[in-house]
Structures are given as C-alpha cells and as structure tokens.
GUVOGU-788029 format. One line per 5 residues: number of its first residue (from 1); their letters; for each residue x, y, z of C-alpha. Coordinates in nm, 2 decimals. Example, Ala and Ser with C-alpha at 12.3 -4.5 7.8 and 13.67 -1.06 7.14 Angstrom:
! GUVOGU-788029
1 = as = 1.23:-0.45:0.78  1.37:-0.11:0.71
//
This chain:
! GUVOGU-788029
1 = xxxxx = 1.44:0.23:-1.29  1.15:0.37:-1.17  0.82:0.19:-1.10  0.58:0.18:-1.37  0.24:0.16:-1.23
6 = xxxxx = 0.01:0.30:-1.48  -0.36:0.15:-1.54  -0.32:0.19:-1.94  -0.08:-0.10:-1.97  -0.13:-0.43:-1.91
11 = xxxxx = 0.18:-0.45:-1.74  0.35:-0.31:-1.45  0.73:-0.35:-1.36  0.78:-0.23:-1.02  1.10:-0.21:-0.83
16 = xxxxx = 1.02:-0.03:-0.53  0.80:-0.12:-0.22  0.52:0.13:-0.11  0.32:0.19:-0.40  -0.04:0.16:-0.37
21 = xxxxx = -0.31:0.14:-0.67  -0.62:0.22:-0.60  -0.89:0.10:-0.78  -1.00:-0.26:-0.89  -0.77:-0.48:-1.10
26 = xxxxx = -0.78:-0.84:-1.28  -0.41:-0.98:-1.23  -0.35:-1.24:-1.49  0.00:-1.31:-1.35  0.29:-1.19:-1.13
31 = xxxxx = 0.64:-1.29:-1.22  0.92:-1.22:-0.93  1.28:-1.16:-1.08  1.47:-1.18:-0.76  1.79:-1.02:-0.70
36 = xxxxx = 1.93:-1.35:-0.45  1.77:-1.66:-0.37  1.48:-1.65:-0.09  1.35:-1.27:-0.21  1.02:-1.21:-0.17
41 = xxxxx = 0.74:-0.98:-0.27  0.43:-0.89:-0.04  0.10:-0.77:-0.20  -0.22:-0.64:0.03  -0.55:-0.53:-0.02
46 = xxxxx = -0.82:-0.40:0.22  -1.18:-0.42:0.14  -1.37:-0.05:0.17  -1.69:-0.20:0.30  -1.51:-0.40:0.63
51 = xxxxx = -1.60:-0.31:0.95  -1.33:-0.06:1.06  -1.07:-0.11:1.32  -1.09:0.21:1.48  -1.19:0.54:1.36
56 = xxxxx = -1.12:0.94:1.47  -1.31:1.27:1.45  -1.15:1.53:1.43  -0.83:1.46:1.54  -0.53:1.70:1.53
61 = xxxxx = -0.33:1.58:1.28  -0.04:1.66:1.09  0.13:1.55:0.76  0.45:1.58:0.69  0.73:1.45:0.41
66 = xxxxx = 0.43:1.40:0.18  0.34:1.06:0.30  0.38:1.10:0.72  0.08:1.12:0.90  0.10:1.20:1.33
71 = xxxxx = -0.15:1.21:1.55  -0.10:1.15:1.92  -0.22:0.83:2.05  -0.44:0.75:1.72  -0.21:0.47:1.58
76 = xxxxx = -0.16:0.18:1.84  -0.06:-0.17:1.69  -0.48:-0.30:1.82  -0.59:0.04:1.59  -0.36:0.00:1.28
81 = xxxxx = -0.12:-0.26:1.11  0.11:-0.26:0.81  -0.09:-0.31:0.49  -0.42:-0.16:0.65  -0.56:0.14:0.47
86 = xxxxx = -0.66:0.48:0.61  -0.93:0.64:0.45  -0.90:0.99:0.52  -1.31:1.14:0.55  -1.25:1.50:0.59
91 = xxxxx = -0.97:1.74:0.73  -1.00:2.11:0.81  -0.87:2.20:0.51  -1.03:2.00:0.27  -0.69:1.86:0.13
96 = xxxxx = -0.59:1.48:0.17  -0.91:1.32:0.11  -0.89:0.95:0.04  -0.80:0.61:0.12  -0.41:0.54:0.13
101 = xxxxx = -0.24:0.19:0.28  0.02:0.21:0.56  0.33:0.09:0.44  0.53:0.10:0.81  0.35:0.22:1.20
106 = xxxxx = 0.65:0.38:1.34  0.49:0.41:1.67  0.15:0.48:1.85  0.18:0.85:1.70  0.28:0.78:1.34
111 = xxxxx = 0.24:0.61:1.01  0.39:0.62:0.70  0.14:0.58:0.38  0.25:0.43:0.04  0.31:0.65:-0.26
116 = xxxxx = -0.03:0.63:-0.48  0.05:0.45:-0.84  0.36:0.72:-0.98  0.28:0.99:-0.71  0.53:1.00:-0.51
121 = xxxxx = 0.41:1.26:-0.28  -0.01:1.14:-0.21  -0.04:1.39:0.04  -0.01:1.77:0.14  0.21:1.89:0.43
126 = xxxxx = -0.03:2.03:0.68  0.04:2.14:1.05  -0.16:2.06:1.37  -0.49:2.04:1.14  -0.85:1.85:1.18
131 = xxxxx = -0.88:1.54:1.08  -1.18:1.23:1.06  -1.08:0.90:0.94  -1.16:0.53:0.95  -0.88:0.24:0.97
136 = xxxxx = -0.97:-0.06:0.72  -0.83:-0.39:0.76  -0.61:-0.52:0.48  -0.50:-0.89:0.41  -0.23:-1.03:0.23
141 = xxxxx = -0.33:-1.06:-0.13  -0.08:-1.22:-0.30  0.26:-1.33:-0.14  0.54:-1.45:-0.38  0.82:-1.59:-0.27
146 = xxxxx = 1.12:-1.73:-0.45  1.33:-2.04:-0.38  1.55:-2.02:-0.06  1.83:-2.24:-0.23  1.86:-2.05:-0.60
151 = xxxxx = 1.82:-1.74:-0.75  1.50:-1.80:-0.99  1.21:-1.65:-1.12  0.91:-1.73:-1.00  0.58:-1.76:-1.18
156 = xxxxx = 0.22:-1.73:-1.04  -0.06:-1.76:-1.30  -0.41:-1.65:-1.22  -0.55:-1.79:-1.53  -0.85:-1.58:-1.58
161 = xxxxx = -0.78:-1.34:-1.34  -0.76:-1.23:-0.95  -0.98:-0.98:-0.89  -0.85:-0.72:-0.60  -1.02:-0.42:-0.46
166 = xxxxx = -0.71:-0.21:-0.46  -0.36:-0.35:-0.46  -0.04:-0.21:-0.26  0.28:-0.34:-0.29  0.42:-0.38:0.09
171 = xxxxx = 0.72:-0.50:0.08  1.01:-0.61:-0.21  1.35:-0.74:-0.15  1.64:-0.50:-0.25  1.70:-0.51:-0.61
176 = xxxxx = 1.43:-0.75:-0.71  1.16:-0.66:-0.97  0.78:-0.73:-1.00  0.63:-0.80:-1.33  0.22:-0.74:-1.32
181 = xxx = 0.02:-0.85:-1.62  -0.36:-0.76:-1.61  -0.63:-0.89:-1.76
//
C-alpha cells in the first residue's frame, strides 16, 4: 500500500516515513496500528516565522535522486537536524523553490528531504547550481508510541483538534500504519 496523503479526505493512512504535508491541518486523532510491540511513529513540524538556524546565499548546490540536496560544508549537525525544514529562497534556475523537511543529515555536505504529500520526487536534479536558503527549526509534534510488552493499537484523541503548521512524518516502524483523521 502506498501512502495516502491527500488534503480532500479526512483521513490519511500512511505506511511509509518521509512524507511531508505542507500546509496547516486540524488532527482530530492519530491511531498507530503497529506491526510488533514497542513501534512507534514520529511526527514534526517547524514554524515558518522562527528565527533560522543558519542560512546560505548562493551557495553551489546540487540535487540529486529527486530528494538529495549537497552543498559542501552547509549542513553541520549545529546548522541542521532531522525534522528541521529547509526553505529553499531562490536557485539559479528558478526550480526547487520551497520549504521541504529533512528526513536524514548524512553528513556536513548532505541532506535528504521528505517526499511532499504523494510526490515522490519534490525536487529537480540540478548540478553545481546557485542556491539561497534558510534552515527552520522543527519540534516533535506528535510522538506515538505503542506498548513495549504487546502488539496494540494505540489511540490519541485531540478532541477538537491539534492545529500544526505543516506536518512531516519522520520516522515509522517497518510495517506499521498511521491512521490521520482531520478535522
């Protein structure tokens, strides 16, 4: 099964990490169908008017595999972290505009973004091009974790609704589900 991300339902099943919505959204609840006891699903967000962590001008950059983005030296652990979002300004060519969450910092020189809602490929390979960005924080939004003794669902309930800014889904353990209902 594929993940079903898509801002007409009011619910979302997703069964794969990296994804990355957005835009605003009321959660009403999140159900976690794990696969073994102790799974776990992480949730961040990141907040578009934070002071950012660190920023570049014009930066050769290039993007490769649709979601890799290098840049010598611009993505030390104090300048980015998993779950943080970069929000691409403006590039040389005009393509890759936007803000996307880092899903894994493979080193000082490279991150890897999260898919945008069913897109599996956000950005457009470029070579050696000029890029300006900013590096938002992002914070945990919603952890969910099942029991460590049983294999159970488990059940958080908003009640009227947890607003988020964005939402990116992080991390999932293998073969577990998410179930998203919005308000």
């Amino acid at each position: 099964m594929a993940n079903n991300f898509s801002a007409n339902m009011p619910l979302w099943i997703l069964d794969t990490a990296g994804v990355f919505y957005s835009k605003p959204v009321i959660i009403r609840k999140i159900l976690l169908y794990p696969n073994a006891a102790g799974d776990a699903a992480t949730f961040y967000s990141f907040d578009p008017s934070a002071t950012a962590k660190s920023t570049a001008s014009e930066a050769t950059t290039t993007v490769s595999g649709n979601t890799t983005i290098a840049s010598t030296g611009a993505f030390t652990a104090t300048k980015v972290a998993v779950g943080d979002a970069i929000v691409i300004k403006w590039t040389s060519t005009g393509n890759n505009i936007g803000a996307f969450m880092v899903k894994t910092r493979t080193d000082d020189n490279t991150i890897v973004v999260c898919s945008i809602e069913s897109t599996t490929a956000p950005l457009t390979n470029e070579s050696s091009k000029k890029y300006s960005w900013s590096i938002q924080p992002g914070y945990i939004s919603v952890p969910v974790l099942s029991p460590g003794t049983e294999k159970c669902e488990t059940e958080i309930d908003f009640g009227d609704g947890l607003w988020v800014p964005n939402l990116g889904l992080i991390s999932l353990s293998t073969s577990a589900k998410v179930y998203i209902y919005l308000k």
